[in-house]
VOZA-131259 format. One record per atom (N, C-alpha, C): atom name; x, y, z. Coordinates in steps of 0.02 Angstrom, whole numbers, always signed. Each point is the difference from the previous one (the first is absolute). Layout:
N
("CA" (X Y Z))
...
***
This chain:
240
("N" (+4055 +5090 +6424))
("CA" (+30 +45 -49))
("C" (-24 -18 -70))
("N" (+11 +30 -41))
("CA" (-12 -6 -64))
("C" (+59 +27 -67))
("N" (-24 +2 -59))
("CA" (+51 +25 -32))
("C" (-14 +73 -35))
("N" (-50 +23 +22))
("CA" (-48 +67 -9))
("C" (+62 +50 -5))
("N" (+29 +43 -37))
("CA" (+61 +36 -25))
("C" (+60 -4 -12))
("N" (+7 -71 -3))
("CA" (+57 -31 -2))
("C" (+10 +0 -88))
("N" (+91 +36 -7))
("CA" (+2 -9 -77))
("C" (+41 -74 -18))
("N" (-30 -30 -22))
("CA" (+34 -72 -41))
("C" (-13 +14 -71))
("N" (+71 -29 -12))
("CA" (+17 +4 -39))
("C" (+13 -85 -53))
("N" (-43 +0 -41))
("CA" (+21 -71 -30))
("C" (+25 -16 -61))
("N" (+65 -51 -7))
("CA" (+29 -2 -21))
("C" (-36 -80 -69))
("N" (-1 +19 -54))
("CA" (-45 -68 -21))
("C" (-67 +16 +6))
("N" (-34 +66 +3))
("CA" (-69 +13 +14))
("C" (-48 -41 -53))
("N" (+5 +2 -59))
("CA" (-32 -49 -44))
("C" (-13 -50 -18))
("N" (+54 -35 +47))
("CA" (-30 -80 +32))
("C" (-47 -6 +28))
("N" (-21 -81 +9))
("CA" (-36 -11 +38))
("C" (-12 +23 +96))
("N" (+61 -12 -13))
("CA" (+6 -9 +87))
("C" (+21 +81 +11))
("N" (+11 +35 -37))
("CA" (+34 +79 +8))
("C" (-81 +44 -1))
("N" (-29 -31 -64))
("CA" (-66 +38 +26))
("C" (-43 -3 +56))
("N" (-14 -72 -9))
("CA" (-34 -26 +90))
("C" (+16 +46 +55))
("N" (+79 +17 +11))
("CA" (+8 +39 +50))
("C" (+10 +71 -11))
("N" (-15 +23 -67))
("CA" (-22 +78 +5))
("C" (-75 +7 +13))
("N" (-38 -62 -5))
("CA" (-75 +30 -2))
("C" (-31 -46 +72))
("N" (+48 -11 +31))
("CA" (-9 -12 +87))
("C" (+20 +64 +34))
("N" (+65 +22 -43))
("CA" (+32 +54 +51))
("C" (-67 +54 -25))
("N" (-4 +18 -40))
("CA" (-67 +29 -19))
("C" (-72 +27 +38))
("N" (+0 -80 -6))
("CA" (-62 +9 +49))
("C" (+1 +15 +68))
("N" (+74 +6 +32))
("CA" (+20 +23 +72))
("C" (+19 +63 +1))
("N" (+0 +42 -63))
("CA" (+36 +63 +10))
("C" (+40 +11 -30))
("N" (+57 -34 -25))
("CA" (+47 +9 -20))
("C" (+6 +45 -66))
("N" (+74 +28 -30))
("CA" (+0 +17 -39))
("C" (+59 -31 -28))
("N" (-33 -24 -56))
("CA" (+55 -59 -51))
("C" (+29 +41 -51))
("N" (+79 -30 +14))
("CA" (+35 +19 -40))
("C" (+37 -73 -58))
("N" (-51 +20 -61))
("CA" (+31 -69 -32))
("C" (+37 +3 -44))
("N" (+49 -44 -12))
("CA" (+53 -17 -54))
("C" (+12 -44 -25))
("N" (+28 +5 -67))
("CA" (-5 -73 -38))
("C" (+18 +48 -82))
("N" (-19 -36 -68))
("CA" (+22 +11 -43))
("C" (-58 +6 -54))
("N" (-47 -25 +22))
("CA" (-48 -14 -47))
("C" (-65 +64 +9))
("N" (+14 +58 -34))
("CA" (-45 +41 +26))
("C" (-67 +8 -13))
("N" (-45 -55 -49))
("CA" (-64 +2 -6))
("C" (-22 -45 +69))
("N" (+37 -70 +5))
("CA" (-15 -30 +55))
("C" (-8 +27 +86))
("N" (+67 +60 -18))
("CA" (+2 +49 +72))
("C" (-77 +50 +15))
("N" (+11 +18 -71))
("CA" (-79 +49 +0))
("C" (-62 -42 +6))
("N" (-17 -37 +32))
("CA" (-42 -40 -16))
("C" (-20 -11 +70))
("N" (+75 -28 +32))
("CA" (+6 -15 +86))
("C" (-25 +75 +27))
("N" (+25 +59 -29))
("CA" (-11 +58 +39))
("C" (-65 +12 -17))
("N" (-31 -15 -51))
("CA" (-83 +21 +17))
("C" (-34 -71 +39))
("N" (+29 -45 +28))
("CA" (-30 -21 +10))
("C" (-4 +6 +100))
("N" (+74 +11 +2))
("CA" (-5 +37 +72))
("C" (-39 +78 +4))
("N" (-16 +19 -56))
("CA" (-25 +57 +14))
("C" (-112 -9 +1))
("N" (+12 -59 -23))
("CA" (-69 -38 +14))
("C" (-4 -26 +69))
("N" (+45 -26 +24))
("CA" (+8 -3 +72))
("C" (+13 +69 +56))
("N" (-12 +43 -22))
("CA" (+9 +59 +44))
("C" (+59 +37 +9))
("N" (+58 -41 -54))
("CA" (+66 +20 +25))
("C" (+23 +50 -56))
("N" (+68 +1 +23))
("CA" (+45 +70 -37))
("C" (+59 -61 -18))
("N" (+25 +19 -82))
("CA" (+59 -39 -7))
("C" (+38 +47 -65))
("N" (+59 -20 +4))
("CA" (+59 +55 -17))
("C" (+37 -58 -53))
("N" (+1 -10 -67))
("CA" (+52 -38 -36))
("C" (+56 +45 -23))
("N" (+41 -51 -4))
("CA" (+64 +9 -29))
("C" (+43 -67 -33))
("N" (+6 +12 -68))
("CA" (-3 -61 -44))
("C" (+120 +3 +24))
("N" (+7 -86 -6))
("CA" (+69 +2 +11))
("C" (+12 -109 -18))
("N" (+45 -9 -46))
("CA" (+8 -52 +0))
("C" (+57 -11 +54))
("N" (-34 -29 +46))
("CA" (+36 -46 +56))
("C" (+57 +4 +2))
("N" (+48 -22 -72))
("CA" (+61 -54 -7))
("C" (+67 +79 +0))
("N" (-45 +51 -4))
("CA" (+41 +64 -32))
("C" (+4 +39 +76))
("N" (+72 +12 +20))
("CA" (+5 +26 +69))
("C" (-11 +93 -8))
("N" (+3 +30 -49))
("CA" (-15 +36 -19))
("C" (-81 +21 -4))
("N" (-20 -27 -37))
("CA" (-63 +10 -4))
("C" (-38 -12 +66))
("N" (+12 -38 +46))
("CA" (-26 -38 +62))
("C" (+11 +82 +28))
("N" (+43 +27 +13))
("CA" (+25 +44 +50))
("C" (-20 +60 -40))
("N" (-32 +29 -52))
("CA" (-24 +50 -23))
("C" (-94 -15 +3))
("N" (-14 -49 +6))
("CA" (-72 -25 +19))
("C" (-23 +5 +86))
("N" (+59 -15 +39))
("CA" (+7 -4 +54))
("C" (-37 +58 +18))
("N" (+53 +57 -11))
("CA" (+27 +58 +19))
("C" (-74 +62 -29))
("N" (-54 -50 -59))
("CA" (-27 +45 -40))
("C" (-68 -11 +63))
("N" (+1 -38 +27))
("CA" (-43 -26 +27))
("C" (-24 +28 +77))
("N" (+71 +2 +12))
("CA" (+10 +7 +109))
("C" (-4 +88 -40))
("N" (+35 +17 -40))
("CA" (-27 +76 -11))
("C" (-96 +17 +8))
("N" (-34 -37 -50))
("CA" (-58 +5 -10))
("C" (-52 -15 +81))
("N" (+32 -54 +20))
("CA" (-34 +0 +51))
("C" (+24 +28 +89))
("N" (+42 +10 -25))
("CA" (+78 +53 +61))
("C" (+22 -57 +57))
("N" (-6 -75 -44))
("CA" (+31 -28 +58))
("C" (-8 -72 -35))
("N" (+15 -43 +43))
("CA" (-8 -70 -33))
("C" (-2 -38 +75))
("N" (-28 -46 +12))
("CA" (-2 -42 +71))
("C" (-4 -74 +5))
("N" (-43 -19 -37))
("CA" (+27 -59 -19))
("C" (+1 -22 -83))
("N" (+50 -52 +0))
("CA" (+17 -36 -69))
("C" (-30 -57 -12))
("N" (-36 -25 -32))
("CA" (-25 -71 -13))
("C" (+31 -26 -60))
("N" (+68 -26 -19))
("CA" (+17 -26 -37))
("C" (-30 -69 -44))
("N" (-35 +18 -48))
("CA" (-47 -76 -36))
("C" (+13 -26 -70))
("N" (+73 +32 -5))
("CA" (+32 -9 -72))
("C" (+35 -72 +4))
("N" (-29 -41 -59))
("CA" (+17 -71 -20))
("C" (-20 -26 -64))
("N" (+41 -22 -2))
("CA" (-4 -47 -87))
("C" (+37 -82 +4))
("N" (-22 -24 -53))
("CA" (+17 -91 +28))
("C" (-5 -8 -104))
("N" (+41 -46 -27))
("CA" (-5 -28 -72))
("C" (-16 -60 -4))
("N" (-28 -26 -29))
("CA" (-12 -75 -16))
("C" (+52 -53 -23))
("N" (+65 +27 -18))
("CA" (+27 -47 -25))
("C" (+57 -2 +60))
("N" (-4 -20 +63))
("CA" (+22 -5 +77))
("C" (+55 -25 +10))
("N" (-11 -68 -35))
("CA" (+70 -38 +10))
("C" (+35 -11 +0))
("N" (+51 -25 +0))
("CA" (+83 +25 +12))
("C" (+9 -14 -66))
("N" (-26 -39 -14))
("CA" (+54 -37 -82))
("C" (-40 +44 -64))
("N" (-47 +31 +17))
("CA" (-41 +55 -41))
("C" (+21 +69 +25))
("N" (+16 +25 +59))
("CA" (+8 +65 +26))
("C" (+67 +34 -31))
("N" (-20 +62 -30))
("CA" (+65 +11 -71))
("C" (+26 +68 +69))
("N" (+69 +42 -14))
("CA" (+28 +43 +35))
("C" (-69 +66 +2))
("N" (-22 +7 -50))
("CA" (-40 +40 -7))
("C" (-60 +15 +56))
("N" (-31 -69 -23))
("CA" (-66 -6 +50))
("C" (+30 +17 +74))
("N" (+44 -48 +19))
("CA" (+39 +8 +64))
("C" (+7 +74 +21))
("N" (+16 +44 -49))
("CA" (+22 +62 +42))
("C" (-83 +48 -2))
("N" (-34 -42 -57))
("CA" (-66 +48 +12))
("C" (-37 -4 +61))
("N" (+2 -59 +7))
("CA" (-33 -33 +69))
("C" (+28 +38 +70))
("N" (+83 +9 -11))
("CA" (+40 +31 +74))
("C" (-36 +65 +5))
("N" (+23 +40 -75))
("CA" (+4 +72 +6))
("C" (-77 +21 -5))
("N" (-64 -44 -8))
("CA" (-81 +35 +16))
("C" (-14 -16 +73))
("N" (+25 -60 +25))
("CA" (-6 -11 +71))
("C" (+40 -1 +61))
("N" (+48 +20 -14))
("CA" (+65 +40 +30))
("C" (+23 +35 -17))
("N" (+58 +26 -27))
("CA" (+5 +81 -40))
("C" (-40 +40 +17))
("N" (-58 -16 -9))
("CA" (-58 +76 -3))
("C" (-11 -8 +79))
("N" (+4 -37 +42))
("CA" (-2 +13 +73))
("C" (+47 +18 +24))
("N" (+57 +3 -26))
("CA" (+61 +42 +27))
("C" (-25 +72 -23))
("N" (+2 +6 -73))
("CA" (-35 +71 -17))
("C" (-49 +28 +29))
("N" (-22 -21 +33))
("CA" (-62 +17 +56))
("C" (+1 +22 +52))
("N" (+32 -40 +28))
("CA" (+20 -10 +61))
("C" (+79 +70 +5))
("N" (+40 +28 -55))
("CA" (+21 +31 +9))
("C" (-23 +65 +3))
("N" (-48 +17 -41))
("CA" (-25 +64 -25))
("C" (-53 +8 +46))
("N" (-23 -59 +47))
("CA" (-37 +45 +68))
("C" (+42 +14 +56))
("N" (+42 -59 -1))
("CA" (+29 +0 +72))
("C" (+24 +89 +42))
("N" (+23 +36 -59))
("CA" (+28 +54 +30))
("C" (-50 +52 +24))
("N" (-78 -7 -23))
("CA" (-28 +26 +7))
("C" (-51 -31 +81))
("N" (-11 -50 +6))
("CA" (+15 -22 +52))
("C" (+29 +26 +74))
("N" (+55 +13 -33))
("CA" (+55 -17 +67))
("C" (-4 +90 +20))
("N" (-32 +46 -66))
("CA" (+17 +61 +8))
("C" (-69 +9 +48))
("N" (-68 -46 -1))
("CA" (-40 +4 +26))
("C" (-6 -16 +75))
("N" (+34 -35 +22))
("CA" (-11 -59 +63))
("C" (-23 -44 +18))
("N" (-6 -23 -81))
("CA" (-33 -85 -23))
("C" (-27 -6 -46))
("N" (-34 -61 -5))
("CA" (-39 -43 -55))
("C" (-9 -52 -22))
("N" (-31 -37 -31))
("CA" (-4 -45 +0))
("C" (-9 -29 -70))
("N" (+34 -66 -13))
("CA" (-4 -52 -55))
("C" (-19 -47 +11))
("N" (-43 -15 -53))
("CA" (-41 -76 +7))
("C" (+9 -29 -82))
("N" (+51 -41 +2))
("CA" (+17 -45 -69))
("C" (-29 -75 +5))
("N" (-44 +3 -59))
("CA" (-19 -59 -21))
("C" (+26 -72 -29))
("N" (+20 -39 +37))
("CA" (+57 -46 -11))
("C" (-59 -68 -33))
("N" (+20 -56 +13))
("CA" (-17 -48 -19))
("C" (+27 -74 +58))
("N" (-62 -29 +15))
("CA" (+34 -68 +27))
("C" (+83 -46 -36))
("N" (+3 +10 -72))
("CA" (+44 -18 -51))
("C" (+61 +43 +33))
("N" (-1 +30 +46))
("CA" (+56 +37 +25))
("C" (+29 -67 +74))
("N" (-44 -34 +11))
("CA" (+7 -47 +77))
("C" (+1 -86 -25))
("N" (-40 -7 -37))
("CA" (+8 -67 -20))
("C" (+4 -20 -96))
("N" (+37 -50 +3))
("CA" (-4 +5 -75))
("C" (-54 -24 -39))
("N" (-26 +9 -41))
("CA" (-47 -4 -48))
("C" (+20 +14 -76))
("N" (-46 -17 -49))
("CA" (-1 +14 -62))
("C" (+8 +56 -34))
("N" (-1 +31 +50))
("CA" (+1 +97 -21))
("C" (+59 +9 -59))
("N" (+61 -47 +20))
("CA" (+49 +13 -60))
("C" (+44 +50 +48))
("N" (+90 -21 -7))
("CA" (+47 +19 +40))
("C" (+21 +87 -17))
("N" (-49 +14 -57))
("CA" (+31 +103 +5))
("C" (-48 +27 +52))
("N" (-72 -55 +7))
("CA" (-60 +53 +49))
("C" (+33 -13 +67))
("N" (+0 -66 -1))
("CA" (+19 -9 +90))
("C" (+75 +44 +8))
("N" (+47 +11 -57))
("CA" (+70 +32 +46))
("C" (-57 +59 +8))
("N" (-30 +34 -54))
("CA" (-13 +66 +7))
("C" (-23 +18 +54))
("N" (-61 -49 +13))
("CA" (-29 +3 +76))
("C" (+45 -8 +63))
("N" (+37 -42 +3))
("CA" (+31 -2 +56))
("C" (+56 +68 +6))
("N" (+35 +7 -42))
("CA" (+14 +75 -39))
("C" (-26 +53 +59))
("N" (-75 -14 -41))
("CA" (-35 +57 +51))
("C" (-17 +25 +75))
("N" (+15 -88 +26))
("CA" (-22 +19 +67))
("C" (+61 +11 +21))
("N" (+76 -19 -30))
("CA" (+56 +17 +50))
("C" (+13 +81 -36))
("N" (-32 +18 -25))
("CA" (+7 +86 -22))
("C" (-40 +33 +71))
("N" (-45 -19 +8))
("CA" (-59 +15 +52))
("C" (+9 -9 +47))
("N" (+73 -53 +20))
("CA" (+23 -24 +88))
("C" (+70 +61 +3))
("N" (+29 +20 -72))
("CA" (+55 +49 +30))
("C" (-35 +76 -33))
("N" (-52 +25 +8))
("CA" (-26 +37 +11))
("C" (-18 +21 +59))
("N" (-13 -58 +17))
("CA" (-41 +24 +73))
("C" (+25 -6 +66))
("N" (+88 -32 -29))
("CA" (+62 -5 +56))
("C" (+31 +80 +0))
("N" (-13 +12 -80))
("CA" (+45 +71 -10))
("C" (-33 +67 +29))
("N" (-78 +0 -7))
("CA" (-35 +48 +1))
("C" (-63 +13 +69))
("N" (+7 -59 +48))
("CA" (-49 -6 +39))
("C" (+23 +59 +49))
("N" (+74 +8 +8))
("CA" (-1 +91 +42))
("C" (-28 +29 +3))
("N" (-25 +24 -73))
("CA" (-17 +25 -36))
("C" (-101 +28 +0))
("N" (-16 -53 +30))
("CA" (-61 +1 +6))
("C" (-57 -61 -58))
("N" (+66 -17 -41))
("CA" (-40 -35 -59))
("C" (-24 -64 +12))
("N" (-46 -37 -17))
("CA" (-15 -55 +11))
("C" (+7 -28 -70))
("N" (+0 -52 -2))
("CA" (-6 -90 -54))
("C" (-31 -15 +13))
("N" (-50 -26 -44))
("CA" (-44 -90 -11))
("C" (+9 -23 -58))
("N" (+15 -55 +20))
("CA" (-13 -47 -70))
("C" (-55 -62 -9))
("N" (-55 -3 -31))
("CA" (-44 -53 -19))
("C" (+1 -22 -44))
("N" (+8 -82 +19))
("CA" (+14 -41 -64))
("C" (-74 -25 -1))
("N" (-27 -2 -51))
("CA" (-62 -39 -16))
("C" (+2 -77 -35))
("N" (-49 -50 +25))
("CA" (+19 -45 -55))
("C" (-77 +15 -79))
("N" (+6 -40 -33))
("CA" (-47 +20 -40))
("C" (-43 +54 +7))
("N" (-25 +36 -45))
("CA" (-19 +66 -8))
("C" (-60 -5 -70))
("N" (-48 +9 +9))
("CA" (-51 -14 -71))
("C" (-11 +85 -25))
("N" (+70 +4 -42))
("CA" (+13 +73 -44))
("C" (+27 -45 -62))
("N" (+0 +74 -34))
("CA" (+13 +1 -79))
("C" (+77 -57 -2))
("N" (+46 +12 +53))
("CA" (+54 -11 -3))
("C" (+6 -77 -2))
("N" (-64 -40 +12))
("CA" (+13 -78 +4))
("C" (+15 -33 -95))
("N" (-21 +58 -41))
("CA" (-11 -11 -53))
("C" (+94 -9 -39))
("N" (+23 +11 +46))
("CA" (+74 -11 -1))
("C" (+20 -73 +7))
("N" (-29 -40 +31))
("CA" (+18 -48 +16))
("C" (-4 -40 -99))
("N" (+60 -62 +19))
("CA" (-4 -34 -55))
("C" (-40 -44 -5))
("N" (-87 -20 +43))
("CA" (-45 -44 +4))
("C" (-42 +38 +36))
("N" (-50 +26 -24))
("CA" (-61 +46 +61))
("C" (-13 -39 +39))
("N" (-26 +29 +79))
("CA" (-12 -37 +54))
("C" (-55 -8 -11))
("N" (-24 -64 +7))
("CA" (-91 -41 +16))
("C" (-30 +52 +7))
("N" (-70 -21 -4))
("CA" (-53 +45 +25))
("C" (-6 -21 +71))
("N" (+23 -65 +26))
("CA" (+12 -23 +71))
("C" (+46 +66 +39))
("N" (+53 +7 -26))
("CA" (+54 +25 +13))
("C" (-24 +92 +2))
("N" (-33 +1 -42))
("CA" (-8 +81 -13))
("C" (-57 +28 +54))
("N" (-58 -72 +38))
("CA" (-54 +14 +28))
("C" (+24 +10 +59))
("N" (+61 -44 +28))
("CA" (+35 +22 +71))
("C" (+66 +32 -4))
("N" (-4 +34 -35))
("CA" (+39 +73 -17))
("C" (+5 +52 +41))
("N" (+62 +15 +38))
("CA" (-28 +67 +39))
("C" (-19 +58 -70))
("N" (-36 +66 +21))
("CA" (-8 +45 -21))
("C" (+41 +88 -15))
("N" (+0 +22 -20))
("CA" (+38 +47 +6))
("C" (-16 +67 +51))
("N" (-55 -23 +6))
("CA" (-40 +48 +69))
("C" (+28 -56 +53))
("N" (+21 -34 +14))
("CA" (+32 -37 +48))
("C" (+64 +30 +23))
("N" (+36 +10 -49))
("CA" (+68 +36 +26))
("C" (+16 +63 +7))
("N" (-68 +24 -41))
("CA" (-27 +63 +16))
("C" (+8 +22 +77))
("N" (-66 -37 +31))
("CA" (-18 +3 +67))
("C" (+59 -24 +64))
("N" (+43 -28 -26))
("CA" (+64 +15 +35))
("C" (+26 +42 -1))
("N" (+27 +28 -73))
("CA" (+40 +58 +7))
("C" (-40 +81 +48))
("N" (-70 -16 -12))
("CA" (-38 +65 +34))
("C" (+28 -39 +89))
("N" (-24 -45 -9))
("CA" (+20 +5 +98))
("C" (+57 -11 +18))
("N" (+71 -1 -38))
("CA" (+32 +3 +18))
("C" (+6 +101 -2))
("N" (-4 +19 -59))
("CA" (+8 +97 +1))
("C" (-42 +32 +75))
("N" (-65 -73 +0))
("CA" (-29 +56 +64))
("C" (+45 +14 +63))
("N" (+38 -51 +11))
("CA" (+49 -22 +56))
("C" (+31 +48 +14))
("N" (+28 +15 +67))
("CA" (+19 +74 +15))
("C" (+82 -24 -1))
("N" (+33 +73 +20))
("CA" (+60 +9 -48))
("C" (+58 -53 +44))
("N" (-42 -4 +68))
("CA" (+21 -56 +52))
("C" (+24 -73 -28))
("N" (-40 -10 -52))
("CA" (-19 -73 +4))
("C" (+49 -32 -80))
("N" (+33 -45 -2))
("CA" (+14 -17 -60))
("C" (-14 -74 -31))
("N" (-24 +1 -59))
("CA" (-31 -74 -2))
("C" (+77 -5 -74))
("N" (+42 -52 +30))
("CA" (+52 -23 -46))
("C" (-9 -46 -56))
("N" (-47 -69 +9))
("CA" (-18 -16 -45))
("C" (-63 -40 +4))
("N" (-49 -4 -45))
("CA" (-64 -18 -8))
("C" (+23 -72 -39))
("N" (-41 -60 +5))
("CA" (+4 -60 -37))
("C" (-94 +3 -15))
("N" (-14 -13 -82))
("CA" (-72 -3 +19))
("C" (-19 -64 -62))
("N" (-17 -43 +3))
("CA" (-17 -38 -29))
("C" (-85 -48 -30))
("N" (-27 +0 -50))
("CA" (-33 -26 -13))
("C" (-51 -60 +70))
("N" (-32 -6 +21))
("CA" (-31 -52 +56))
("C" (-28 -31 -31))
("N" (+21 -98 -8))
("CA" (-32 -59 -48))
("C" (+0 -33 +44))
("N" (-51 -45 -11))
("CA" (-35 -64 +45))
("C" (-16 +22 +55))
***
């Protein structure tokens, strides 16, 4: 199988890891539906899937706004008369992590870009979904969701956040026809490491997974027939 007419829809398209998998789904057919906030960066992804052979549909929506999420949604499954799968790739991380530095503020920015906006997401397809006789979500989590690390305690709740959003989704809605995945990645060599409060080595950055890495999961997991459900992916960096 392949993902040759399949509409995905991505959430975070102007990331790293959000573009990777519009211009995989791309090159299989697909027609990308991207979202995010930043609309020179969006226009940019869509010519560039359109350099890859593909068709892509924006609709600008800050994440954190349940409103806006569900009028982007809605502007979108109109444009393309349907929506099938979701690739959720919305994330943000601050540098100042630590507990005795982490102010109420940061804390809720951190919940509400990497949770909040997956509830908002996750609401404003689901019904469309269920009106269909399925679909599928694929949210981009983080290892910092399974073991602890430096990530700083707003990413890891957020992450872990995410995957138990993603386990009563898919208790509530699998009747339904819908499927869940969640992949946590460990290191990732995107814009987003530039978050960290010490850049990672050039050691560290050379055995880096890639963002065409989680790419190429999320395509074989979409190729997967409607049979099959992959719950959660672990993918990590390979050293020594």
């Amino acid at each position: 199988m392949s993902a040759s007419g399949t509409r995905v829809l991505i959430a975070g398209a102007a990331g790293g890891v959000g573009r990777a998998v519009a211009l995989r789904a791309a090159d299989e057919g697909a027609t990308l539906l991207l979202l995010g906030r930043d609309e020179e960066k969006l226009d940019l992804v869509r010519a560039q899937v359109a350099e890859h052979g593909g068709t892509a549909h924006v609709a600008l929506a800050d994440a954190t706004s349940a409103e806006q999420v569900r009028e982007a949604v809605e502007a979108l499954r109109h444009e393309a008369r349907g929506i099938d799968v979701v690739v959720n790739a919305v994330g943000i991380n601050i540098k100042a992590r630590r507990l005795e530095e982490l102010d109420e503020a940061d804390w809720r920015s951190v919940l509400d870009n990497n949770l909040t906006s997956a509830f908002h997401l996750t609401r404003a397809v689901l019904p469309g979904f269920r009106a269909d006789g399925g679909g599928l979500f694929i949210h981009i989590s983080s290892v910092a969701a399974l073991v602890p690390d430096l990530s700083g305690a707003a990413y890891q709740a957020s992450k872990a956040g995410l995957a138990a959003l993603a386990r009563a989704t898919s208790l509530e809605a699998a009747g339904d026809g819908v499927r869940v995945t969640t992949i946590s990645p460990g290191l990732i060599d995107t814009p987003f490491v530039r978050h960290r409060r010490t850049a990672p080595s050039r050691e560290e950055l050379a055995s880096a997974l890639r963002p065409e890495d989680v790419a190429d999961v999320c395509l074989a997991i979409i190729r997967l027939p409607a049979r099959a459900t992959v719950s959660d992916v672990v993918m990590r960096p390979t050293t020594g």
